[in-house]
C-alpha positions in Angstrom: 195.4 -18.6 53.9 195.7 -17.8 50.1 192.6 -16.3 50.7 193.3 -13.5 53.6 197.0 -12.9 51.7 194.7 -12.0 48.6 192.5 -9.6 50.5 195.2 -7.9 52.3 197.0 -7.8 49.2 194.1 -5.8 47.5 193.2 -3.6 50.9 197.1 -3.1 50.6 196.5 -1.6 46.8 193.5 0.4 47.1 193.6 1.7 50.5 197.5 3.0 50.5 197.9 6.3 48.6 201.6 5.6 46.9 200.7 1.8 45.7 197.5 3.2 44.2 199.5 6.1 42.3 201.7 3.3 40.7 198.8 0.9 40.3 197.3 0.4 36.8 194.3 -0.4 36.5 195.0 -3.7 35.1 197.0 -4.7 38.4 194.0 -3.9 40.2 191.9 -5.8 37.9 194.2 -9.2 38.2 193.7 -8.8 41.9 190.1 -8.7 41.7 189.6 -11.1 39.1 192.0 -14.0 41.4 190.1 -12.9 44.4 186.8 -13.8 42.2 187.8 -17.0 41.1 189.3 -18.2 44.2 185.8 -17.5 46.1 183.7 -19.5 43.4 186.6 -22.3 43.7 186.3 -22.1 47.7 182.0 -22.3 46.9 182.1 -25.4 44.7 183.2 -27.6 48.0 179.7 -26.9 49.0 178.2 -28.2 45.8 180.9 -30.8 46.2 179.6 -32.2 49.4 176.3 -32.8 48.2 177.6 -35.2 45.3 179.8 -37.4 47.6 180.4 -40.2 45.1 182.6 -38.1 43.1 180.2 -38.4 39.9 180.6 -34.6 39.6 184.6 -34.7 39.9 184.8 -37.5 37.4 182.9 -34.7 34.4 185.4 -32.5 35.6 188.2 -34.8 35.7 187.1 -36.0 31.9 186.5 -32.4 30.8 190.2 -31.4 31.9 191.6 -34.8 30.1 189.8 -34.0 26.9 191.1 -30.0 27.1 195.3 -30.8 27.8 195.0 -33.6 24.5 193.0 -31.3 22.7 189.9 -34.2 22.0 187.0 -31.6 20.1 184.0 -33.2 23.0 185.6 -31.7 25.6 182.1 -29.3 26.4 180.3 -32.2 26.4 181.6 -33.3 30.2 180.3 -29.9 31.2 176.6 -30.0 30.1 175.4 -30.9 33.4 177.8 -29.9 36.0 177.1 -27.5 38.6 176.8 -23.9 37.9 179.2 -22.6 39.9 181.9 -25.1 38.3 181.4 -23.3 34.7 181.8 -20.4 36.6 185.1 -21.1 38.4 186.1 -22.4 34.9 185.5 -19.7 33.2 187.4 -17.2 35.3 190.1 -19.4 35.6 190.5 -19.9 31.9 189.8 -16.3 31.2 192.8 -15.0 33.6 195.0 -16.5 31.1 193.4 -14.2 28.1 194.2 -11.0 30.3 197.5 -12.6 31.6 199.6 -10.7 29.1 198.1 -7.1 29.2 199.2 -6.8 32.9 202.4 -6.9 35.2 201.7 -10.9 35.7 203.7 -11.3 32.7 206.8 -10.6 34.4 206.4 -14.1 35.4 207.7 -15.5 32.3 210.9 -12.4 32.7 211.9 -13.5 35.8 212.0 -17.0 37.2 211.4 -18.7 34.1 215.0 -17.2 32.6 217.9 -19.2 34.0 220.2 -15.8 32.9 218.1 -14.6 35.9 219.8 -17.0 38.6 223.0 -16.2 37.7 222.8 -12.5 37.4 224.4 -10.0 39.4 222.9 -8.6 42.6 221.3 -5.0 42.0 221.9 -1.6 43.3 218.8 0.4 44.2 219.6 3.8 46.3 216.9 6.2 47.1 216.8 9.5 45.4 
């Protein structure tokens, strides 16, 4: 599902003349680049089937360990994996470089504020 909200989300910003006007093209960019990463996500279940023993999950699982408690040998678990793992890696760990330059940083503005749940309702009128 996240998958057909993504690409109508992105038909939705390309194809419609007023959303384009107002897109950047770092919006259009973050769009692309998710769509990107959640394809080569979706394409490592293939690879994934052929190593039913979960060998391959437990380098990734290790990998991920050594990353959140900051162990240096982290690389290490990923000599050997699959290609398309590095690959969905890399995208994912790249969207957090570009994160900031676009509107996804509103993220941190919004919900993450808890001024924001207790804020007064807003008046938007058309011109």
């Amino acid at each position: 599902m996240a998958l057909v909200g993504l690409i109508l989300l992105i038909l939705r910003r390309f194809k419609i003349d007023r959303i384009n006007a107002n897109s950047s093209w770092q919006d259009k960019l973050v769009l692309v680049w998710l769509l990107i990463t959640l394809v080569l996500g979706l394409c490592t279940i293939f690879v994934s089937m052929g190593h039913l023993d979960g060998h391959e999950m437990v380098k990734l699982m290790h990998w991920a360990q050594h990353i959140v408690t900051f162990r240096g040998d982290a690389a290490a678990y990923l000599a050997d994996v699959n290609f398309l793992f590095k690959l969905h890696i890399f995208m994912g760990m790249t969207f957090f470089f570009i994160f900031p330059f676009t509107r996804m940083v509103h993220v941190w503005s919004g919900f993450a504020s808890v001024a924001y749940i207790g804020r007064a309702w807003q008046l938007v009128r058309r011109r």
